[in-house]
N, C-alpha and C positions, 0 to 999 in steps of 0.2 A: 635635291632630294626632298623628297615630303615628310612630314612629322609626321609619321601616324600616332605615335605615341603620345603626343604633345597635345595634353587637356586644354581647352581654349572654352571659357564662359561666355556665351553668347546672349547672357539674360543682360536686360534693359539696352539691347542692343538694336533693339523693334525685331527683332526675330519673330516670325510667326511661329517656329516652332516651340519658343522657349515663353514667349509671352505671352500669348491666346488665353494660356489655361494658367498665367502663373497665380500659385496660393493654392493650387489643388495637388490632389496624388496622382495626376494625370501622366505618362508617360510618354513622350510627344514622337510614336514608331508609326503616325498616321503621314508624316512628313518626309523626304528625302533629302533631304537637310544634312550637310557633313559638319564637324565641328570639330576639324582638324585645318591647318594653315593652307591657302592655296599654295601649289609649286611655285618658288621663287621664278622660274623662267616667266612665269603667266602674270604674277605680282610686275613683274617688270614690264613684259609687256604692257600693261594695262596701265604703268606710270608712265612708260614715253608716251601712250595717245594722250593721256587726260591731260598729259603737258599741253597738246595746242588746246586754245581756249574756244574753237568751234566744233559744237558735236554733232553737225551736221550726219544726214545720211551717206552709206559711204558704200561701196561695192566690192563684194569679195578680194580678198589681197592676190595678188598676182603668185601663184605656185599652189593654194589652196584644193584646186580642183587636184592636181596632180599630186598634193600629199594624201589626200583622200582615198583616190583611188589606191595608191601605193599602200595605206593602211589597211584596205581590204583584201589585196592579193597578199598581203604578209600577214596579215591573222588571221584571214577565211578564206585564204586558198580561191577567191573569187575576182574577175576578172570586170570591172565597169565600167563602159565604152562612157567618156566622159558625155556623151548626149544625154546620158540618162542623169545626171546631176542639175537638179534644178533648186536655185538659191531662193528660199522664204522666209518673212521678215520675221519667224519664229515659231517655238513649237505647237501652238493652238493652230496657227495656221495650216500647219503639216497635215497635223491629227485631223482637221478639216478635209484637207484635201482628201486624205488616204481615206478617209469616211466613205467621198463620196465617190472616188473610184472604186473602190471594192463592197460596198454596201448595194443591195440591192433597191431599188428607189424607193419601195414600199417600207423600207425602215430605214429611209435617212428622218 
């Protein structure tokens, strides 16, 4: 279960949300930044990999394409032939892409 309620201080913690402006009256709502605990399942996951001591590149987990899919037909009623899932090594790069498939060429 997630803390929503559970106040967590994330100053001098290099947060860019909390540090950028600290000393000012600044409000930091220009950021997407949560500062509440991640979900324990995710915390865990993320301590069994940091256990091996290689953080090499790695390739999507085996079942991922099909929980994807499955979260789009149960929350948007929407159907995704897995062809159309394509894995990039992050979100600028997406934004990139999708730039330049639906942007016309004169304002990429």
């Amino acid at each position: 279960m997630t803390e929503f309620d559970k106040v967590l201080s994330r100053k001098e913690t290099a947060s860019t949300k909390w540090d950028k402006y600290k000393g000012t009256d600044i409000l930091p709502f220009w950021v997407a930044d949560m500062d509440f605990p991640v979900a324990k399942p995710i915390q865990q996951a993320l301590e069994k990999r940091i256990a091996h001591p290689v953080y090499g590149y790695t390739v999507a987990p085996e079942g991922l394409a099909e929980a994807i899919i499955a979260h789009l037909k149960n929350t948007y009623h929407w159907q995704v032939d897995p062809e159309w899932i394509v894995w990039l090594p992050g979100v600028v790069p997406g934004l990139a892409v999708s730039c330049r498939a639906f942007c016309p060429d004169n304002h990429r």
